[in-house]
C-alpha positions in Angstrom: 0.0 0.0 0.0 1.2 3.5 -0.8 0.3 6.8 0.4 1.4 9.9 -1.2 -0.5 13.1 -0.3 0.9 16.1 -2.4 3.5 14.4 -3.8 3.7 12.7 -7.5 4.5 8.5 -7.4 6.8 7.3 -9.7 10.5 7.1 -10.3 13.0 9.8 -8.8 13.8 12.5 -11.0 17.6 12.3 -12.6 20.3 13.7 -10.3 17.9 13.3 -7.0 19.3 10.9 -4.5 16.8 8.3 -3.7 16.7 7.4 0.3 14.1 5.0 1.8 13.9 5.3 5.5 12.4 2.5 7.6 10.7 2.4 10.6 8.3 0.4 13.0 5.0 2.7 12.1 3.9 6.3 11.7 5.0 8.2 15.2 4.0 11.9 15.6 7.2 12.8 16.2 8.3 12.1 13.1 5.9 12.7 10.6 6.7 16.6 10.6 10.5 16.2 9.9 9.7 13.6 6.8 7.7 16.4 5.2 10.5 18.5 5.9 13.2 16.2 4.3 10.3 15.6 1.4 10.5 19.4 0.3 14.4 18.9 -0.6 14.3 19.2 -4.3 17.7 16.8 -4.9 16.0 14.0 -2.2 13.9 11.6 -3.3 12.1 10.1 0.0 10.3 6.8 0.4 9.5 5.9 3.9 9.0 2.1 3.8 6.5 1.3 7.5 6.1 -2.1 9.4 2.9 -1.3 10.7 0.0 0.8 10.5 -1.2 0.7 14.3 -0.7 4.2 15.4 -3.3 5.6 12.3 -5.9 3.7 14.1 -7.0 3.9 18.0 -4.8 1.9 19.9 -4.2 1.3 23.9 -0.4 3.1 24.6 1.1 0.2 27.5 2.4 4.1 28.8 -0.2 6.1 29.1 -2.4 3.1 30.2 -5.4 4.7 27.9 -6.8 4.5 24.1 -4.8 6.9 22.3 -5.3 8.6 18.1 -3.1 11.3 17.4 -5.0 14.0 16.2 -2.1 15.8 14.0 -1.5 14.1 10.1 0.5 11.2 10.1 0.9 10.6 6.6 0.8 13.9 4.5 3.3 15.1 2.8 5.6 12.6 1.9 5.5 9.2 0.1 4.8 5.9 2.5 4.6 2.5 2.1 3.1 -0.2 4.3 5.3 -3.5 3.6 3.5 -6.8 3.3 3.1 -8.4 7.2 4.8 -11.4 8.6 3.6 -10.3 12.0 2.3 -7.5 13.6 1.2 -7.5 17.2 0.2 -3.8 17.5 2.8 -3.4 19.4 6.8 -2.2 18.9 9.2 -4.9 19.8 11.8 -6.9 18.3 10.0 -9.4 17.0 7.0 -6.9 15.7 6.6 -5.7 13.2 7.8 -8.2 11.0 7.1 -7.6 7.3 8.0 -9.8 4.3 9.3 -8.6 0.9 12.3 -5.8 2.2 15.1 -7.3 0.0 12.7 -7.4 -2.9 11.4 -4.1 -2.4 15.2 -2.2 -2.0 15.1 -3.5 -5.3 14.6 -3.0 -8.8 12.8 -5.4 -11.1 15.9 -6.2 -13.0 17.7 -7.0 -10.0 19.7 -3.3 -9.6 18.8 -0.8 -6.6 15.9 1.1 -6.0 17.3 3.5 -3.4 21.3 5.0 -3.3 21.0 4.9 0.5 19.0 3.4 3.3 18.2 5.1 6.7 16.9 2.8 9.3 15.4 4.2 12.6 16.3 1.5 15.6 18.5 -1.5 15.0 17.3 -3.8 17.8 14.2 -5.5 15.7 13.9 -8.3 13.1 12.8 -5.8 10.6 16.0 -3.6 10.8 18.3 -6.2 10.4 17.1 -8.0 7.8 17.1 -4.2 6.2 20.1 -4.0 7.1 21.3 -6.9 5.4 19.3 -6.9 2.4 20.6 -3.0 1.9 24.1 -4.3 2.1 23.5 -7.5 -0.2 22.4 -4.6 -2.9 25.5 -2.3 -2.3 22.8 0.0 -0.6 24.7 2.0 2.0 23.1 1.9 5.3 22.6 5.0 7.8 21.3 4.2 11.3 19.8 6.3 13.8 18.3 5.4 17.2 17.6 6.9 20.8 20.4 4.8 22.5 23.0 5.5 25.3 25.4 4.3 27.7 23.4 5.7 30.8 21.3 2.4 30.8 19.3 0.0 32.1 22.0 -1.9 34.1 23.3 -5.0 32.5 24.8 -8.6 33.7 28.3 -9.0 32.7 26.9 -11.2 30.1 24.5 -9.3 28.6 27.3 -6.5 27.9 29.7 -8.7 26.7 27.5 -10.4 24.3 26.1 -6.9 23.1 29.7 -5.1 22.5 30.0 -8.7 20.1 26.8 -8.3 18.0 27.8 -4.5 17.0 31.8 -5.6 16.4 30.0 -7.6 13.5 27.1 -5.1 12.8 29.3 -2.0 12.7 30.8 -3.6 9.3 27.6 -3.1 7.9 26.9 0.5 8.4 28.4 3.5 6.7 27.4 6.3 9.0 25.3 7.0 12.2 23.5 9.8 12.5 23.6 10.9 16.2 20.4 12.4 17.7 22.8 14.4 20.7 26.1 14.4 22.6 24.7 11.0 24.8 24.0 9.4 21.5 27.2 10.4 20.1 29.1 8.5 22.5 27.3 5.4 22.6 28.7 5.2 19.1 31.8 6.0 19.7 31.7 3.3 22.7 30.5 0.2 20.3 31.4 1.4 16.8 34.5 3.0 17.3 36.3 6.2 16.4 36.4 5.5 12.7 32.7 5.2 12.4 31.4 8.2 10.3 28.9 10.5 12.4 26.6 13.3 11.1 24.3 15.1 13.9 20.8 14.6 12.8 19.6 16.2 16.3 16.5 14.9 18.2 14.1 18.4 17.2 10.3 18.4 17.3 7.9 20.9 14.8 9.2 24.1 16.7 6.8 26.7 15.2 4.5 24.4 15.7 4.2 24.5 19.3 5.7 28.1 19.6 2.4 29.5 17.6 -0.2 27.2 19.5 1.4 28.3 22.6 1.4 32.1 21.7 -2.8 31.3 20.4 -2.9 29.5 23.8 -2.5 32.7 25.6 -5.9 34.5 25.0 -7.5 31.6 26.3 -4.9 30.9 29.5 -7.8 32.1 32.0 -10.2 29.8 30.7 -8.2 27.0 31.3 -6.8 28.2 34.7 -10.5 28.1 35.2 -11.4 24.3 34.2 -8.4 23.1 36.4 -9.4 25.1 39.4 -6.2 27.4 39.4 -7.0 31.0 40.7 -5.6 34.1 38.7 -1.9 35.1 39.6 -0.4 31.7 40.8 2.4 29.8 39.2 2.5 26.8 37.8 5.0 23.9 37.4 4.3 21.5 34.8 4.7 17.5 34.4 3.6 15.9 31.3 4.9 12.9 30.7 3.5 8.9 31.0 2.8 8.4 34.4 5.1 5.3 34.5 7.6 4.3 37.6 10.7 5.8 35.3 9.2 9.1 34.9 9.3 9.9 38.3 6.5 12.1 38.8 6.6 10.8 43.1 9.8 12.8 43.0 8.5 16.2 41.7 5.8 15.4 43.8 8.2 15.2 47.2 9.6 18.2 45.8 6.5 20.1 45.7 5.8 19.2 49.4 9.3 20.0 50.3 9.3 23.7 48.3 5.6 24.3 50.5 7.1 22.9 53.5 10.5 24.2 53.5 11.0 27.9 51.6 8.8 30.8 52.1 6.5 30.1 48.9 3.9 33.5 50.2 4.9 35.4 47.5 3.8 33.4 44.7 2.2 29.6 46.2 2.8 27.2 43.4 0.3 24.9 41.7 1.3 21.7 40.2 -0.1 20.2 37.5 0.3 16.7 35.9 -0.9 16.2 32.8 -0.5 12.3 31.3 -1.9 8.5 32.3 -0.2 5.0 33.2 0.0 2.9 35.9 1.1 5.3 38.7 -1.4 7.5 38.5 -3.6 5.6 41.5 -0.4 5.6 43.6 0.6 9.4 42.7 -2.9 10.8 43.6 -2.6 8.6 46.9 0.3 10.1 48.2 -1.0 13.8 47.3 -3.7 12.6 49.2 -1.6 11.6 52.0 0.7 14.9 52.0 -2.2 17.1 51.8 -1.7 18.6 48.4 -4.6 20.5 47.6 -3.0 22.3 45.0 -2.1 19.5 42.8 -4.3 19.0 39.7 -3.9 15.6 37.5 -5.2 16.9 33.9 -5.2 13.4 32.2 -3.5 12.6 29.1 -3.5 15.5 26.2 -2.8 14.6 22.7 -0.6 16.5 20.4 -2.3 19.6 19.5 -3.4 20.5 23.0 -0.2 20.7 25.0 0.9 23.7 23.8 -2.4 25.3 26.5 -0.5 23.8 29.3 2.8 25.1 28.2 1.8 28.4 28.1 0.0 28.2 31.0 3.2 26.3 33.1 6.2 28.7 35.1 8.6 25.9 34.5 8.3 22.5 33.2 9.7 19.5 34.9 11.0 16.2 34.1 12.4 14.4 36.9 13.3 10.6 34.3 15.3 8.0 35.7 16.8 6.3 31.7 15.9 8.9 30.2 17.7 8.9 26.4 16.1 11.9 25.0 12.9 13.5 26.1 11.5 15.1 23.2 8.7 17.0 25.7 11.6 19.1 26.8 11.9 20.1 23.1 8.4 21.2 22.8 8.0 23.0 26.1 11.2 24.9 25.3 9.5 25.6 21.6 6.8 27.4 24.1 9.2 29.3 25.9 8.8 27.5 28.7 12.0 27.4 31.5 12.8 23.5 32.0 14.4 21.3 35.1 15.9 18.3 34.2 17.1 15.2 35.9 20.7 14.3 35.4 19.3 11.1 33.8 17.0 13.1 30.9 19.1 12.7 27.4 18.6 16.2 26.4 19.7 18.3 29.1 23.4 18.1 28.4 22.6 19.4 24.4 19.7 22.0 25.2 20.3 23.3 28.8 22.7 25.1 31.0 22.2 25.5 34.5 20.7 29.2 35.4 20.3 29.9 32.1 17.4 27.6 30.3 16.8 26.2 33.5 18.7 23.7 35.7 20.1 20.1 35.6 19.6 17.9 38.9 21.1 15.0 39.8 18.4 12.3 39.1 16.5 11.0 42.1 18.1 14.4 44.3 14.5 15.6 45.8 16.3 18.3 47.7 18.3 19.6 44.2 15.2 19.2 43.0 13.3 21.3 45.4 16.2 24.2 45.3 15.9 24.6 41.3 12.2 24.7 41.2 12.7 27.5 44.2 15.3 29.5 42.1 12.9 29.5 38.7 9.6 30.5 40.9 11.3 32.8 43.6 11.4 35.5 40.7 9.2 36.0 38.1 12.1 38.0 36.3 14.3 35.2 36.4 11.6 32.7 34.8 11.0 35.1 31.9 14.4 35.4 31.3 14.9 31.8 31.4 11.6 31.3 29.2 13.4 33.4 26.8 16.8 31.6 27.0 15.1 28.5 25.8 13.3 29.8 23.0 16.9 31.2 21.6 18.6 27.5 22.2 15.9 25.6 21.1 15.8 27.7 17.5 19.4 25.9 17.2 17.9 22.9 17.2 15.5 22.1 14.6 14.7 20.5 11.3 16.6 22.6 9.9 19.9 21.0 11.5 18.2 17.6 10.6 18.2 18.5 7.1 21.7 19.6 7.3 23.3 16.4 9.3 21.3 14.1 6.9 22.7 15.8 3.7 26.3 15.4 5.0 25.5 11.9 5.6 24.2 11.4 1.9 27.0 13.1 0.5 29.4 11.1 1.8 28.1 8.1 1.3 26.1 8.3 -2.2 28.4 10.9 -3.9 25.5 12.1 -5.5 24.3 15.1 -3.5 25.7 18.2 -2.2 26.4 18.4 1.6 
């Protein structure tokens, strides 16, 4: 099946580079960037999906609830579903698992049908076999994924047997495209120094959440209004899945600690959580139990709403344990909105410097915690400037610096197109 919206099917136009990107499914994170790369006029894009799940209502094991994105998945840029070998609905590495990827990174007489490959993830049936079907054809492969070293901790074993799948798989890539400095070094760590790398940062649709945030703001007292918040009071923001990871308990201790602790008459804080999962009982419990009136849980909020809660939020919060990125610090910061970070969050070492976008706490420190979100809210001054501060850095990092890492990364390794 293939879905072009906009865009003319058929054979790539002389002197454009062909690239087919695979992935699991359509993600809303993504769909924005791929019409970005599809308005390159010397880039021929074919994004070749596993599964279709995420265009239909589906239960997210995160946020615990039925979830359909409510932004375009599709438009813009040509797609393909490949034929199924097995599809759970869910993303794993054994699903999806789709038939027909050698044949289809091929021409009918046997030659290529793309000059490079870019495969999302490398853990998964489906992007291995990619992988070695792209290779087979003389298709050079570029890989991009979330991972880092700051992980889940391993046996011994696991590790050793790990660093001896990528000595193999490393012959079989020409370049990675590193999403930040974490993910930089992880390649380093298992590919080596020799291993081509082109920043293809971890950005979201900026203007996108910078406009609905600015729209957001004639409508900030309604909203104030259907969480309960009274005029004139700050708010800290969480919005994340409301898994054990996140960490939401912590902010939560925090909040109690900043009341408790530090003279909080000038200004009294609200905090307000916005997401679903499987903590959410447990997190409303021990508000409960601590006496947190002001607390609001706003349930989850899909794509296009956020950018109300941004605007309305003093700082944003994410207090992750394994953590590799954290793309919701991307889109808060679109919104101008000061961030704290755990130590353990992906992003904070590329997109914030303490005092100045915010602050960086070492993850599962309540009390660092507690001081940062004191420093932002103990002057309005200082939270404006910082709001400022991460609209400026975040303007660095956008799809614009996607489009520029990926056409390094196709001019060295098809020849064909200028960096």
């Amino acid at each position: 099946m293939t879905q072009v919206s906009g865009l003319s099917e058929g054979s790539s136009a002389s002197g454009k580079v062909r690239l087919a990107y695979l992935v699991s499914h359509p993600i809303q994170y993504q769909a924005p960037l791929l019409r970005r790369i599809a308005q390159e006029p010397d880039i021929d894009l074919t994004v070749l999906f596993g599964s279709d799940f995420s265009l239909r209502g589906y239960k997210d094991e995160g946020f615990g609830v039925e979830v359909e994105w409510d932004i375009p998945l599709l438009e813009g840029y040509r797609s393909e579903f490949l034929p199924k070998l097995r599809d759970t609905g869910k993303v794993s590495p054994t699903s999806p698992v789709s038939r027909g990827i050698y044949n289809r990174l091929r021409t009918p007489n046997g030659a290529p049908a793309f000059d490079a490959l870019w495969v999302h993830g490398y853990a998964s049936l489906n992007a291995l076999q990619a992988i070695l079907a792209a290779n087979a054809l003389g298709i050079p492969v570029l890989l991009r994924a979330e991972s880092w070293l700051a992980d889940r901790s391993r046996s011994p074993l696991k590790l050793a047997i790990k660093s001896f799948i990528f000595n193999d798989l490393r012959h079989f890539i020409a370049a990675t495209l590193p999403i930040g400095t974490a993910n930089a070094r992880y390649w380093r760590h298992y590919f080596g120094h020799e291993m081509p790398q082109f920043l293809m940062p971890y950005a979201v649709d900026n203007l996108f959440f910078a406009r609905r945030a600015e729209d957001a703001a004639a409508s900030e007292q309604q909203l104030r209004l259907e969480l309960g918040l009274e005029p004139g009071h700050p708010v800290i923001l969480f919005a994340s899945k409301l898994q054990q990871r996140k960490h939401c308990d912590h902010l939560i201790e925090a909040y109690y600690s900043l009341l408790r602790d530090h003279d909080t008459s000038g200004y009294k804080p609200y905090l307000v959580i916005v997401g679903s999962g499987e903590e959410r009982a447990n997190l409303e419990a021990r508000c409960l139990d601590l006496g947190l009136a002001n607390v609001r849980f706003a349930g989850f909020q899909n794509q296009s709403a956020l950018p109300r809660y941004f605007q309305l939020a003093d700082v944003f919060v994410l207090p992750s344990r394994h953590e590799p990125w954290g793309l919701i610090v991307n889109e808060a910061m679109a919104a101008g909105c000061p961030v704290i970070v755990s130590s353990d969050v992906g992003s904070g070492p590329d997109l914030v410097t303490d005092g100045v976008e915010g602050y960086i706490y070492p993850v599962g420190n309540v009390a660092a915690l507690t001081t940062a979100l004191s420093r932002v809210l103990n002057s309005p001054e200082a939270a404006s400037t910082m709001g400022e501060a991460t609209r400026r850095r975040i303007a660095a990092w956008s799809f614009e610096e996607d489009i520029q890492g990926l056409r390094q990364a196709l001019a060295y390794t098809t020849r064909k197109l200028r960096a």
